[in-house]
N, C-alpha and C positions, 0 to 999 in steps of 0.2 A: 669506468667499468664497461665490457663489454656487452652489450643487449644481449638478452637470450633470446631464440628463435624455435618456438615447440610445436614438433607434431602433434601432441596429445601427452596427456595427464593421469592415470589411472591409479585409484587406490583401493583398498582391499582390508577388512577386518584382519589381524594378526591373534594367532592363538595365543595368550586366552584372549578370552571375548569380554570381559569386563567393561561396561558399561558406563564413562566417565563424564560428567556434565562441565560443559564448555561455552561459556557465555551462558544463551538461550537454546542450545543447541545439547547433542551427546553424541559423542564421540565413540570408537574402540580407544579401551584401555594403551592398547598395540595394534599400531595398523602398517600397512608399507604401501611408500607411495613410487611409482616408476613414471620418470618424465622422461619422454625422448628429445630429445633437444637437434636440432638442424645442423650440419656441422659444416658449416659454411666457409669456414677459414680466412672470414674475413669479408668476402665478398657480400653484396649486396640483394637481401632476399626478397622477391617480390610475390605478389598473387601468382604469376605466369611461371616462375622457376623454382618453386621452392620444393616442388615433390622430384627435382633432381637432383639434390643435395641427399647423401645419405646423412643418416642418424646416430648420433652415441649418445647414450643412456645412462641413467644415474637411478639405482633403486635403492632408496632409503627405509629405514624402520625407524619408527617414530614411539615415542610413549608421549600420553595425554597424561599430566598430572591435576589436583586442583588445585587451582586459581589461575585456571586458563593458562597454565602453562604446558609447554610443546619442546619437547629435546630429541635428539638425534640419537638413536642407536648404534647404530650401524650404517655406513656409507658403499655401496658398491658401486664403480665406472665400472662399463663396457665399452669397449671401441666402437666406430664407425660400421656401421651395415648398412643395408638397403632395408629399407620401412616397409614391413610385412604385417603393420597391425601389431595388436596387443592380444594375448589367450591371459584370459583372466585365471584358469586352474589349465594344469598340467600334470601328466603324471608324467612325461620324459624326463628324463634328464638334461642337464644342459648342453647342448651343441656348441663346440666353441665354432664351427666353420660358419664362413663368413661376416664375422666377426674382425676388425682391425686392431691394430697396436692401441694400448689409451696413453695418447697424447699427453705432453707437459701442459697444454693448454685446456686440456680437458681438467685434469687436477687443479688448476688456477683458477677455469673459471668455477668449477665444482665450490673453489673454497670463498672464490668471491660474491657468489650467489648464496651462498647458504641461507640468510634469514628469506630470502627472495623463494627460492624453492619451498622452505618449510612454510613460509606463508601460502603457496599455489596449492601442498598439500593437504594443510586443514581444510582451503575453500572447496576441496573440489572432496574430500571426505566428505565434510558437511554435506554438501548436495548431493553426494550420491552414493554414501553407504547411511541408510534409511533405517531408526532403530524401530524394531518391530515389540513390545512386550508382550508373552503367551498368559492365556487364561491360566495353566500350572505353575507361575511364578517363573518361567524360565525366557530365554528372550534371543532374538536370532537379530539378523543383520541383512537387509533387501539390497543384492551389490549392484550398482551401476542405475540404480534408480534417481529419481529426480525432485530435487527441493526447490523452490523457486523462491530465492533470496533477494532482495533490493540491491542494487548497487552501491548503495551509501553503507551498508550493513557486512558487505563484502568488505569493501574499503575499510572499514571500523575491525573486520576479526585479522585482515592481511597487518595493518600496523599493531594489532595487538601482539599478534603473532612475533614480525619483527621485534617489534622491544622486548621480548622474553627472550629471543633468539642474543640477544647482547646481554645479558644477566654476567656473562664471563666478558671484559674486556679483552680480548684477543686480537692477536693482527688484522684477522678478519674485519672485527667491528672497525678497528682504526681505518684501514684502507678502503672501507666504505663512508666513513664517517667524513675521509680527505677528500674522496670525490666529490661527495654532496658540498664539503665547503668552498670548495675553488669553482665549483658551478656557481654558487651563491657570490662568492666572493668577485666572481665575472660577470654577476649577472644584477651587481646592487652597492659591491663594493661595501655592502656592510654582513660580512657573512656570517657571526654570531648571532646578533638580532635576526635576521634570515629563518636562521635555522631552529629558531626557539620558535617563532611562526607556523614552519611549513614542516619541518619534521621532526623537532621535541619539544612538543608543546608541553610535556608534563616537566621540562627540566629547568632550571636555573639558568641564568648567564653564564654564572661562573662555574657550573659544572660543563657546561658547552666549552667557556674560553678553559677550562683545564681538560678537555679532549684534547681540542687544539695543539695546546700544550705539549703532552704527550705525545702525540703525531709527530710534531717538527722533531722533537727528540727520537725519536723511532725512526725519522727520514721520508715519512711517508708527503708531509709538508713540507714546503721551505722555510728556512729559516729565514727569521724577521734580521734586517740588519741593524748592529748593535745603537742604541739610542734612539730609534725608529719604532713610534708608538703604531700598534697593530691598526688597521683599517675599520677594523671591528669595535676601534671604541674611540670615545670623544671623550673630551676635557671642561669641564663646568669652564664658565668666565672668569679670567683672573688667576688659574690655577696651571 
């Protein structure tokens, strides 16, 4: 999977403003988050060049449901521009000039990032759409203000996020699921146990080795060759 490389992150209460509780935290019922992403085409981004890379943009609308769950509304790409900053209200209309074509690679990695982006946009709602409740029962939203979250707590709402984001097995999840394994599986040679460790601790073996499964059959893994027990498992003594 290709690394994403972001100028910035911005999210924004969505109308209505309904109030939904998320973890330890509350949320907008609807909110939209816009992340500009670096559009490097490959190339190598460093401290020293990356503000000469233009930007294409992904604004999403999200709904908070409970039990900390997080879905996708609505997806919009924008092509490539030069990085003029974020206006959090507008009353223009949309400009398309200066604006580029949206790449095939822009939709792939859009679709390969997905639990990746919706986890950036809870953390960065969290810390900075601030829920305010008024003396009259009624309650507003402080935008681009600041919560000061622990590291470990961030890490804990982004995997939450992720595993919600896979509730639908789709290609998506598969072709993210393939990379983590062949990293694992290069990196231990026992990539089920691996990954029941480092990235589904809440899951089974056997619901990991039947990911697996499904992958190879999908194509996203290679296939085992026929009579060739997977790497991923061992044989008691004598058996």
């Amino acid at each position: 999977m290709e690394l994403l490389h972001t100028r910035g992150i911005f999210t924004e209460p969505h109308t209505p403003l309904s109030p939904v509780k998320f973890r330890d935290h509350v949320l907008p019922e609807f909110f939209t988050c816009t992340a500009y992403l670096i559009d490097n085409q490959g190339k190598k981004v460093t401290n020293e060049n990356f503000k000469t890379f233009k930007v294409w943009s992904i604004e999403l609308l999200l709904k908070t449901s409970k039990g900390d769950h997080v879905e996708v509304i609505r997806t919009t790409i924008l092509g490539s521009r030069k990085f003029t900053g974020h206006t959090v209200v507008t009353t223009k209309s949309f400009d398309p000039v200066g604006y580029g074509a949206v790449q095939v690679r822009h939709y792939d990695l859009a679709r390969e990032n997905r639990s990746r982006l919706m986890a950036y946009a809870v953390q960065v709602a969290i810390m900075s759409n601030i829920y305010k409740k008024k003396k009259d029962g009624g309650h507003s939203w402080e935008i681009g203000g600041r919560k000061d979250i622990s590291e470990a707590e961030l890490t804990a709402i982004s995997k939450s996020v992720s595993d919600s984001a896979y509730v639908r097995l789709d290609d998506a999840f598969y072709r993210d699921f393939s990379e983590k394994y062949l990293i694992a599986e290069r990196a231990t040679g026992t990539p089920i146990q691996e990954l029941s460790h480092t990235e589904y601790p809440g899951k089974d073996l056997k619901t990991i080795q039947r990911w697996a499964t499904t992958a190879r059959r999908k194509g996203f893994l290679p296939k085992t060759s026929p009579g060739k027990a997977s790497s991923s498992t061992t044989r008691k003594k004598g058996k």
